[in-house]
N, C-alpha and C positions, 0 to 999 in steps of 0.2 A: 504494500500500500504506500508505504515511504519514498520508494521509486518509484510508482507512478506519477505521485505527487510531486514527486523532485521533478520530475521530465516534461509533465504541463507545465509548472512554475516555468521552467526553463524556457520550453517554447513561448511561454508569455512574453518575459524575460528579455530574451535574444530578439523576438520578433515584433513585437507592441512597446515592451517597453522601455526599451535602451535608447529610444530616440527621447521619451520622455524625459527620462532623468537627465538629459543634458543640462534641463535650466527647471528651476521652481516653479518660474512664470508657465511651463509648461505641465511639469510633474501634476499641482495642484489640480485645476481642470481638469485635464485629460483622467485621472485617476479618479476622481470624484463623480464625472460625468456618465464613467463607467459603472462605478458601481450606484447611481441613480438609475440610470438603465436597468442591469441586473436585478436591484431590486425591484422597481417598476414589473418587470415578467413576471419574477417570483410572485408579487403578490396578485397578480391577474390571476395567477391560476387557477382553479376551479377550488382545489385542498387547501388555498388560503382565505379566501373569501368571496363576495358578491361584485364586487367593486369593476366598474368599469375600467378600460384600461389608462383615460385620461385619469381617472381617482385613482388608479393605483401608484402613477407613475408621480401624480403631486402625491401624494402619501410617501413614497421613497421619498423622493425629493427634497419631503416638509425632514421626512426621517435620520437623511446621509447629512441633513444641514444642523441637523437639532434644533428644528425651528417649534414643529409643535403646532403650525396651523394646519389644517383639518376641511376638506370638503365631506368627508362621510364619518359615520361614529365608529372607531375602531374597536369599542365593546360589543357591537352585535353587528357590523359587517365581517369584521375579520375573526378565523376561524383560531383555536389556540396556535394551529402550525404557524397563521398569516401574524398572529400576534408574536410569535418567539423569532421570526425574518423581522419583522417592524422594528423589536427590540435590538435584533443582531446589527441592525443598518444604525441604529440609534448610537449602540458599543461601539463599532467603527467608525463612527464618522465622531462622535465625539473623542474618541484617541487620534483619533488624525491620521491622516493616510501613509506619510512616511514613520510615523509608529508601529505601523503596526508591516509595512513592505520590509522595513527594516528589522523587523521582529523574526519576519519569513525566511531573511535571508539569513540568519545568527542559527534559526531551529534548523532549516536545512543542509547547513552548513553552505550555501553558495557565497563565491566572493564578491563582493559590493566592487563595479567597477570604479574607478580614480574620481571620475566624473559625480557618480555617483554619494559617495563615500565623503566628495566634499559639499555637495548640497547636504548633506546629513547633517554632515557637523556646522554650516552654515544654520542651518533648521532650529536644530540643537542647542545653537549656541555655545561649540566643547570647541575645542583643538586636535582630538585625536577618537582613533577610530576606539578605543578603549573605553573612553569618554561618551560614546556614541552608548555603549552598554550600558555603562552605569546612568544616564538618564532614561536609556527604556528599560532599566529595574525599577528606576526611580519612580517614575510615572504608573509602568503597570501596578507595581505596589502601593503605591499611591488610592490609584484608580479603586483598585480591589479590596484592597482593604476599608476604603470608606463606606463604599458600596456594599460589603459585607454588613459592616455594621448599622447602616441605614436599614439593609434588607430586615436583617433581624428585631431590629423596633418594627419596623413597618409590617411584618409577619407575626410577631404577635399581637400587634394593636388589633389588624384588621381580620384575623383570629375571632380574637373576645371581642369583637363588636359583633362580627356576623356570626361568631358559634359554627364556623367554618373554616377547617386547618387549609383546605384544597383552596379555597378561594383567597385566605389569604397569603399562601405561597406564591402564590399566581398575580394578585396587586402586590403583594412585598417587593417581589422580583422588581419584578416590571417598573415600578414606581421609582424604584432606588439607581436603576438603570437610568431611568428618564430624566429622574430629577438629577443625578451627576452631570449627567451629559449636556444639563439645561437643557431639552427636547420640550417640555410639555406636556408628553403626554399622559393619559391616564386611564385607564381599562375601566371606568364607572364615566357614563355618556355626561353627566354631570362635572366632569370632571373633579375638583375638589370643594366645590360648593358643600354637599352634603357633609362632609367634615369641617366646616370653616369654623366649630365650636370645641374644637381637638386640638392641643395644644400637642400630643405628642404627634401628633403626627402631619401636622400644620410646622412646626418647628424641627420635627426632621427632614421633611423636606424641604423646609427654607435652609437647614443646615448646609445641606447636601447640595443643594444650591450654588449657594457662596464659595464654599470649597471645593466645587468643581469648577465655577469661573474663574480661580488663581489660579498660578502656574504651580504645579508643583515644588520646583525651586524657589517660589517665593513662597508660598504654605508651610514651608520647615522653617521659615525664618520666623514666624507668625510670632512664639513664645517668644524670642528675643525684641519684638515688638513690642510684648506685654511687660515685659519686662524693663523698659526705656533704653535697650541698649542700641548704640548705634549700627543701623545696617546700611547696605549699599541702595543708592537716590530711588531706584526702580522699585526695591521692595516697599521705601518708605512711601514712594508715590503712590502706588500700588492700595497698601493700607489706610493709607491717612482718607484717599479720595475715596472709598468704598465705602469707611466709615461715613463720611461726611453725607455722601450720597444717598445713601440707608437711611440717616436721622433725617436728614429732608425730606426725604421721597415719606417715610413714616409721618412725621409732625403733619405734610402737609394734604396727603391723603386724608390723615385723623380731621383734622378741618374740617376741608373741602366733603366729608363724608358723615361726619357725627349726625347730623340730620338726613341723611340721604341711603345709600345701599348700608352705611352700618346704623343703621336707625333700629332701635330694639334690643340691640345688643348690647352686653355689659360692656363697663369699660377695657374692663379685661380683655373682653371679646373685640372690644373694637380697637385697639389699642395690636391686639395677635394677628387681626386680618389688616389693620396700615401696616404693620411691620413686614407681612410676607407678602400683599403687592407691591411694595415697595423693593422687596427681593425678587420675587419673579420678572417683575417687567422691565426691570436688566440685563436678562437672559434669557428666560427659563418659558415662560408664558404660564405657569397652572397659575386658574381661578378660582379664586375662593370666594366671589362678588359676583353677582348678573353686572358687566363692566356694561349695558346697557342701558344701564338707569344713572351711570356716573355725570358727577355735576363736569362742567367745562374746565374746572380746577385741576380735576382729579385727571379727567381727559389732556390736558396739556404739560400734566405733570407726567403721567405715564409715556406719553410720546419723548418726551426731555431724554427721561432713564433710558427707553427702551434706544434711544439713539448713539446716547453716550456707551452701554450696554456692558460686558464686564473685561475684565483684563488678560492682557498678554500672555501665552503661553497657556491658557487655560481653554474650556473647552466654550466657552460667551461669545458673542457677536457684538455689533455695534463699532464703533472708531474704537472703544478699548479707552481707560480709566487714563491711561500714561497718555496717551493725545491728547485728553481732553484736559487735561493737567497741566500737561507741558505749554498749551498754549494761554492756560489760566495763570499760570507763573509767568511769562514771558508778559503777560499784560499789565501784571502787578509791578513786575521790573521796570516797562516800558513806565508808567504813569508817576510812579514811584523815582524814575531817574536813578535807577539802582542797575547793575548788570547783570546778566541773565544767569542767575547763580542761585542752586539750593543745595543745602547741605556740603557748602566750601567745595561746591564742584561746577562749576561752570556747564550750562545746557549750550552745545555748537549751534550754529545757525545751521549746519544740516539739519540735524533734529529738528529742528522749527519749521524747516523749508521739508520734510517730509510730512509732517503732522497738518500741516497747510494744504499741503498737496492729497491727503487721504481724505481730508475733511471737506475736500471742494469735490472732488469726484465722487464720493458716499453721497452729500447733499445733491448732485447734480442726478445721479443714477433714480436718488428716492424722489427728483423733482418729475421728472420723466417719466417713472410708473406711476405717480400721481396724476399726471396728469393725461395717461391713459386709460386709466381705468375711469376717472370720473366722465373721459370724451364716448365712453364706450358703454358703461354699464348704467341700469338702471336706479342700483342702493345708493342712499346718503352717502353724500361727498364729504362730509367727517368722517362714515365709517372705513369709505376705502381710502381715505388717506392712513387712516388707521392702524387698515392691515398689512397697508404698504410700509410704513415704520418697523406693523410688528414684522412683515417679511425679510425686509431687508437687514434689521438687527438680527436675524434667526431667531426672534421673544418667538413667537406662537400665541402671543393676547390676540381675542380676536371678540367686536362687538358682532358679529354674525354674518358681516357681511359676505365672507370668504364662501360661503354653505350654498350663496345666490351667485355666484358666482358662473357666465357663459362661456361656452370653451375657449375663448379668446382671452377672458379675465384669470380664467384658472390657469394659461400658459402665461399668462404674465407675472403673475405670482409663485411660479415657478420656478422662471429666470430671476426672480429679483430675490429669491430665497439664494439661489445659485451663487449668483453673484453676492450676494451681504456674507455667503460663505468663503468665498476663495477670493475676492476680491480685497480686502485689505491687508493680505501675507502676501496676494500677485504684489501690489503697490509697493509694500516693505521691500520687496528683494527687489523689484525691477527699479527704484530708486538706489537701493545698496549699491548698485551696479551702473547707475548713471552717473550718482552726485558725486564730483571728483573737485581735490582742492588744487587752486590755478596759483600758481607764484605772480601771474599777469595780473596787472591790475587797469582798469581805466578809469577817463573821468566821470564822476557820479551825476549821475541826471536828474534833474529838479521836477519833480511830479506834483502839481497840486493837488491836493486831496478833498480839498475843498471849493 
C-alpha cells in the first residue's frame, strides 16, 4: 500500500506538481484550487449527500477556505460520510497546504526538490530544512492537541445535554475541528444559537477560536506575555491588538445589543454572547445571535472585525492583526512627529509599503464583489455587502443572504472566498520578491494632498 502511495505521490509530484512549487505565488492557488475541486466531486456524490453540484463545490470551497458560509444545511443535507470529507477539507485547509505537502514528503520519505525546500522555509519562516521539521511538529502538535482537548469538553457537554454519547462524539469532533480551523461550521442547522446560554461550550469554542487564529510560534510565547516579559515586536503586536480588538468588539456589541438580539438575557448571558461575537466575527463565523435582527452598531462593528480578521501564521483571514497595527503605529508616529518605532525596533518602510499595498487590493477585490452582487441579485444590499466581508475575511457570518443566492451570486462568493484565502500570502511573497533597496536616490516630488 506504501508503494503504491509512494508512486501516485510521485507521479503527482514529477508531473503536476514540480512546476508549482517553483514560486508560492503559484504553489498557493494551484494546490488549493485543486483540492476545492476534489472536494466539490466528493461531496456531489450520491454517499455524501443531496447537494447539487454548484452547492457542493461552494461547500468545499466555503470548506478548503475555512470560511463557514453555507448555501445548504450541512446537518441534514450531508450524509455522516459527506460530513467527515467536509471536516477532512476543513483539517487541511486550515493546516495549510504546504503543511501538510510537506508533511507527505518527511512520511514518505521523498526528497523536497532545492526549489522547493526553499519556499518551505520561506513559508516557515526557518533557515534550514531541519527547521522545516520542527515547525511541522510544532504546528501538528499544536493543532492536535488543542483540538483534542476542545473535542473532549465538547463531547461531554453535548453528551449530558442530549443523553447521547453517538451524537455527541459526532458534534465534539466536528465542532472542535471547525472551531480551530475558524471554519464555522456546525452539525445543528441552528448553528450555535441553541446553546448561546452555555458557557462551556460557548467558551470553548471561543477558546478554540482564538488559538487557532495565532501562529503557533507566537501561542508558546503567550505565558511570557502574561507574565510582562519582553518578547519579539510581532508576538507583542500580535497580542496587544487581539486583546484590544476582543474588548471593543465585546463593550460595543454589549451596547449596540443590551436592548436588541441580547434582550432577555442575563447579564451574564449577554455579556458571554458580546464576548464570543466578538471572537467569531474575526474568523470563525459560528452564531450564537439571529445576526438578522442586529442594530446598525452591531452590523458595522462586525464588518470592522471581520475585515481586520485574525493573525499571521494562524489558520484566520482578513488583512491579519500585524497590518492593521503596523499601519495604526505608523499613524500615531506620523501625527505624533515621533519615528516609526515600537519596542526600540524600528518598522522599515517596506513593511509599511507592503501592509498599504494588501490593504488597497483586499479593499478593492471586497469593493468589486460588492458591487456585483448588489448589480445582480435580488436581497438587501447591506446583506450582500455583508456576506461579501464575511466571504472575503473567510468569517462564514452570514444574515441569510448567501441561502438566496442565483448561480451567478453563488460563483461569486466562491471566488471571493478563494481569493480572501490565498490572496494575502500570494501579496506577502510576491512583494518579498519585488521590494528591493536602491542605493539610487532622486529628487523628491511635491504632491498636494490637499
Amino acid at each position: 500500500m506504501k508503494r503504491i502511495a509512494k508512486r501516485l505521490y510521485g507521479i503527482f509530484i514529477d508531473n503536476i506538481y514540480s512546476e508549482a512549487v517553483k514560486s508560492p505565488v503559484r504553489i498557493l492557488p494551484i494546490t488549493f484550487l485543486f483540492l476545492c475541486l476534489l472536494g466539490g466531486v466528493l461531496l456531489f456524490l450520491p454517499i455524501s449527500g443531496t447537494m447539487s453540484f454548484i452547492d457542493a463545490l461552494f461547500t468545499a470551497v466555503s470548506g478548503v477556505c475555512v470560511t463557514g458560509l453555507s448555501v445548504s444545511d450541512i446537518a441534514t443535507q450531508l450524509t455522516i460520510f459527506g460530513q467527515f470529507v467536509l471536516m477532512l477539507l476543513i483539517q487541511i485547509g486550515g493546516l495549510g497546504i504546504m503543511s501538510i505537502s510537506s508533511i507527505i514528503f518527511l512520511v514518505l520519505g521523498k526528497k523536497m526538490s532545492v526549489t522547493y525546500e526553499k519556499n518551505a522555509r520561506s513559508m516557515f519562516d526557518v533557515e534550514s530544512k531541519e527547521e522545516i521539521r520542527e515547525s511541522l511538529y510544532l504546528i501538528f502538535k499544536y493543532t492536535f492537541m488543542l483540538e483534542f482537548i476542545g473535542f473532549i469538553i465538547l463531547f461531554l457537554r453535548f453528551s449530558y445535554l442530549h443523553h447521547d454519547f453517538i451524537f455527541g462524539f459526532r458534534q465534539g469532533i466536528f465542532l472542535a475541528v471547525s472551531a480551530f480551523c475558524n471554519a464555522g461550521y456546525a452539525l445543528v442547522s441552528e448553528n450555535l444559537i441553541p446553546y448561546n446560554g452555555d458557557p462551556f461550550i460557548i467558551l470553548t469554542v471561543a477558546f478554540l477560536i482564538i488559538f487557532g487564529g495565532i501562529a503557533p510560534v507566537t501561542a508558546i510565547t503567550l505565558p511570557k506575555f502574561l507574565k510582562g516579559e519582553k518578547l519579539p515586536p510581532v508576538s507583542t503586536i500580535v497580542f496587544i491588538t487581539t486583546l484590544i480588538l476582543l474588548f471593543a468588539g465585546t463593550l460595543l456589541f454589549l451596547i449596540s445589543e443590551s436592548g436588541g438580539v441580547l434582550a432577555g438575557m442575563s447579564f451574564s448571558d449577554k455579556l458571554l454572547n458580546s464576548f464570543f461575537n466578538s471572537v467569531s466575527a474575526r474568523t470563525a463565523g459560528f452564531s450564537s445571535v439571529d445576526l438578522n435582527s442586529i442594530s446598525c452598531g452591531s452590523y458595522l462593528t462586525l464588518v470592522f472585525l471581520m475585515i481586520v480578521g485574525g493573525s499571521p501564521g494562524g489558520t484566520a483571514g482578513g488583512i491579519k492583526t500585524t497590518t492593521f497595527a503596523i499601519l495604526v503605529i505608523t499613524c500615531i508616529n506620523i501625527f505624533s512627529g515621533k519615528k516609526n518605532v515600537i519596542r526600540n525596533r524600528e518598522i522599515s518602510p517596506e513593511t509599511v509599503y507592503k501592509a498599504i499595498g494588501l490593504i488597497f487590493v483586499y479593499l478593492s477585490v471586497l469593493m468589486i464583489s460588492v458591487i456585483l452582487l448588489i448589480t445582480t441579485q435580488s436581497a438587501a444590499n447591506t446583506k450582500l455587502a455583508f456576506e461579501v466581508v464575511s466571504a472575503m475575511g473567510t468569517v462564514g457570518l452570514s444574515m441569510g443572504a448567501t441561502t438566496a443566492l442565483d448561480a451567478f451570486g453563488k460563483l461569486v462568493i466562491i471566488a471571493t472566498m478563494f481569493i480572501g484565502r490565498v490572496m494575502p500570502a500570494m501579496i506577502i511573497y510576491y512583494l518579498n520578491s519585488q521590494i528591493t533597496e536602491f542605493d539610487l536616490s532622486y529628487p523628491k516630488a511635491k504632491i498636494s494632498l490637499t
